[in-house]
N, C-alpha and C positions, 0 to 999 in steps of 0.2 A: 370136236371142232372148237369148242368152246377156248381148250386147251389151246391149240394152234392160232387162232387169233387173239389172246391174251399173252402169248409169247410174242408176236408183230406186234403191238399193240404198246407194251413196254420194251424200251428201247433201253438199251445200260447206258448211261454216264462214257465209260471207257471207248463203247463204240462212237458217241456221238466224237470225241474229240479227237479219237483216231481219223475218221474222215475229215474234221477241221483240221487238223492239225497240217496238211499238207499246203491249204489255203492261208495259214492264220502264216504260218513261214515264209512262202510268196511274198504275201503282203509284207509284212516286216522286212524281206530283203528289198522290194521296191520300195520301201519306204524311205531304208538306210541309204541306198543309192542315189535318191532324191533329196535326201538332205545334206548330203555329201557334194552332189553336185552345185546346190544353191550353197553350198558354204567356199566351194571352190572359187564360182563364180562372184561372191562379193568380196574372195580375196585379192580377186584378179581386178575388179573396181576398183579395189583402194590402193592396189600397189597403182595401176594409174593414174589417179591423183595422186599418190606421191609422186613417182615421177614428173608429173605436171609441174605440182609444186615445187622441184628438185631445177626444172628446167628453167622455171622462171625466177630462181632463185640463180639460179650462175647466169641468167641473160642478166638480170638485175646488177649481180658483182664486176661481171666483163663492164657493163657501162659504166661503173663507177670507177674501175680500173682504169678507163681508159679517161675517163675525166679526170681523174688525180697525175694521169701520166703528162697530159696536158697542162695541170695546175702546173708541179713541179717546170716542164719545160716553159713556163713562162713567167716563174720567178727564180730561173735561172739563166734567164737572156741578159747579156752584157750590158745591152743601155738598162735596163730596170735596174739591174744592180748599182748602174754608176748613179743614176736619178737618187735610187732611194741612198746614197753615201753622202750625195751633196745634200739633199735636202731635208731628210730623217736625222744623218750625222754629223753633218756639217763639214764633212772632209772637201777637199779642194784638189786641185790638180799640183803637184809638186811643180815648185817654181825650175825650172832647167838645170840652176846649177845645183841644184840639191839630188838630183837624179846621178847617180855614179851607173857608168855602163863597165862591165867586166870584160879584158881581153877573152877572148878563143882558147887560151894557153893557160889548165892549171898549173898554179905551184905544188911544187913538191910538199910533203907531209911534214918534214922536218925544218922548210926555210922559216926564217925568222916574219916573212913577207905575209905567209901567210894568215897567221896569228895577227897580226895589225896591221892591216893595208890602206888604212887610211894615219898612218905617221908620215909616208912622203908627202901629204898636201894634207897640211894641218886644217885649211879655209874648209875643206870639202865635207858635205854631211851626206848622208846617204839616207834616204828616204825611208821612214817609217821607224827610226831608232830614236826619235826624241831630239832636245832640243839640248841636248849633250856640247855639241861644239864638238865632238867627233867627225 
């Protein structure tokens, strides 16, 4: 007997790990799966913050857009334009007879008329060509 309980008694190495070993894998696949999932889930955190970030990054640009669209449409209104000409540049309203208005009827390519139309009324200037006497 002595024999038979000294054989219970010492256990081998190989068996002990054989029985772990079906535990020790368990555990390890729960593990991987648990870290897996916590990595999943803080990926899914931060792409929502980016996106957050992403949203209030074009809410941010649209309003500026649309303020610059505003800018632009209010220094391109006709009295601001004429204000800042008189006032900034000094220009002035053309006196009447210095205004030349064109008939309805172009001339042809080749007439003489075309090329100098202001030789029949020598007095006449036409606004914004200088002080010519053209």
């Amino acid at each position: 007997m002595s024999k038979a309980s000294s054989q219970r008694g010492s256990v081998s190495l190989t068996g002990v790990l054989l029985h772990l070993l079906p535990a020790v894998l368990l555990f390890s696949l729960f593990a991987g799966v648990g870290m897996l999932h916590v990595t999943s889930r803080v990926m899914v955190v931060d792409m929502g913050y980016r996106l957050s970030r992403a949203e209030s990054e074009s809410r941010s640009l649209t309003r500026e857009n649309d303020r610059l669209k505003l800018e632009l449409a209010t220094l391109k209104a006709p009295g601001r334009l004429e204000r800042v000409a008189r006032e900034q540049l000094g220009m002035t309203m053309p006196a009447g007879s210095a205004v030349v208005s064109l008939s309805a009827d172009k001339p042809s390519r080749g007439s003489a008329s075309a090329s100098a139309p202001s030789q029949d009324k020598p007095g006449v200037r036409v606004a914004g060509r200088g002080g010519s006497g053209r």
